[in-house]
C-alpha positions, 0 to 999 in steps of 0.5 A, spaced: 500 500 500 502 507 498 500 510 504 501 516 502 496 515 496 491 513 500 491 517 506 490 523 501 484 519 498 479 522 504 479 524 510 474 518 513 474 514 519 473 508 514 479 511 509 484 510 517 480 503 518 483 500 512 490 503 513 491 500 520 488 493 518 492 493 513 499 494 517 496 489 522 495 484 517 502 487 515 506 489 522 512 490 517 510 496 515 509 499 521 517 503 521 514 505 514 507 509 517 510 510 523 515 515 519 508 518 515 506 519 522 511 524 524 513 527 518 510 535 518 506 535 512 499 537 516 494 534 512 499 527 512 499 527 519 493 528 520 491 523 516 495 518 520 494 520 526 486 516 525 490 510 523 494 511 529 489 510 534 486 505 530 492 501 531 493 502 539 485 501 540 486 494 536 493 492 537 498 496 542 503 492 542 504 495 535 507 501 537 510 498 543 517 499 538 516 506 537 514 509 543 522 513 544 521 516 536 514 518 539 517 521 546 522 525 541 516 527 536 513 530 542 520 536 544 519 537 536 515 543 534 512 543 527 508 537 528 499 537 527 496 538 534 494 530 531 500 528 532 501 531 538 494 528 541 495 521 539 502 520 541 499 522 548 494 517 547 498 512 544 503 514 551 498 513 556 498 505 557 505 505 553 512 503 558 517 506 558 524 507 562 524 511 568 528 517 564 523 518 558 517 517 563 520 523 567 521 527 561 513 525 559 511 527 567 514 533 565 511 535 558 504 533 561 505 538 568 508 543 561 501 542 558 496 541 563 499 547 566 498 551 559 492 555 558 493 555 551 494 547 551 487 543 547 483 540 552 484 534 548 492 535 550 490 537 557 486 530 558 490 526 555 496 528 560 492 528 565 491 520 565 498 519 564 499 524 570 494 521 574 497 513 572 505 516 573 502 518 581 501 510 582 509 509 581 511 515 583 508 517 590 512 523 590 507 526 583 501 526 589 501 532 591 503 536 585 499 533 580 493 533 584 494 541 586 495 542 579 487 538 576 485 542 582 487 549 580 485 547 573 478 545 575 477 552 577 479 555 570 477 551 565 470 549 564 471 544 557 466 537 559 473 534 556 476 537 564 470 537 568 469 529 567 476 527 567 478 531 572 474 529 578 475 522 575 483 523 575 482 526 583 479 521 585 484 515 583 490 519 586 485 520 593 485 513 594 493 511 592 
């Protein structure tokens, strides 16, 4: 499959259905879509992105490989803000080593804390935050005073049914 060809085909949840069953039927190709995922064309990227989420609904451990290119595309700038949230998305369950977690801790405190960050972004790193307090307590705190004050900020649904939810996890840890 041209992957570029098809996703400049249309913009269609059925059009990402069928590139992600193909790299799932072809994992190979995986290196291949991940590098049209990242690359700065906007409407490619965006495009992508669909399939992408795709993928980590169905099969995850697909992207379990790329998981430091994805870390890296987030310190870029130029990226679709769809690249950005389905990395945060795909980064929510994804393991990773204590170094790039501490990095991904950061960038997510960055991007809750920003008033200008897409509320999709700000949900999204709220739920790895919120993941982060489990394996390090210390984040508790923090991570808690920050939902808190955003709570008193932002109004957006996406905020108002994450946020409780995310306190409330941290409450019981």
């Amino acid at each position: 499959m041209n992957f570029r060809k098809q996703l400049l085909r249309e913009h269609s949840k059925k059009n990402a259905l069928i590139i992600a069953h193909f790299i799932l039927d072809h994992p190979d190709k995986m290196n291949d879509f991940v590098s049209i995922f990242l690359n700065k064309e906007p409407i490619i990227s965006q495009r992508a992105a669909m399939s992408i989420s795709a993928i980590d609904d169905i099969n995850p451990k697909l992207l379990t490989p790329f998981v430091n290119k994805l870390m890296d595309a987030l310190k870029e700038s130029g990226h679709h803000i769809a690249v950005v949230r389905v990395t945060l998305r795909v980064l929510r369950t994804a393991k990773l080593p204590s170094e790039r977690a501490t990095e991904l801790i950061d960038y997510c405190i960055e991007k809750v804390s920003n008033p200008k960050s897409p509320i999709a972004i700000k949900v999204f790193s709220i739920n790895i935050l919120t993941r982060y307090c489990n394996e390090y307590p210390e984040l508790k705190n923090e991570v808690q005073s920050i939902i808190e004050d955003l709570l008193t900020h932002e109004n957006s649904a996406g905020i108002r049914s994450c946020g409780p939810k995310a306190l409330k996890t941290i409450s019981k840890l």
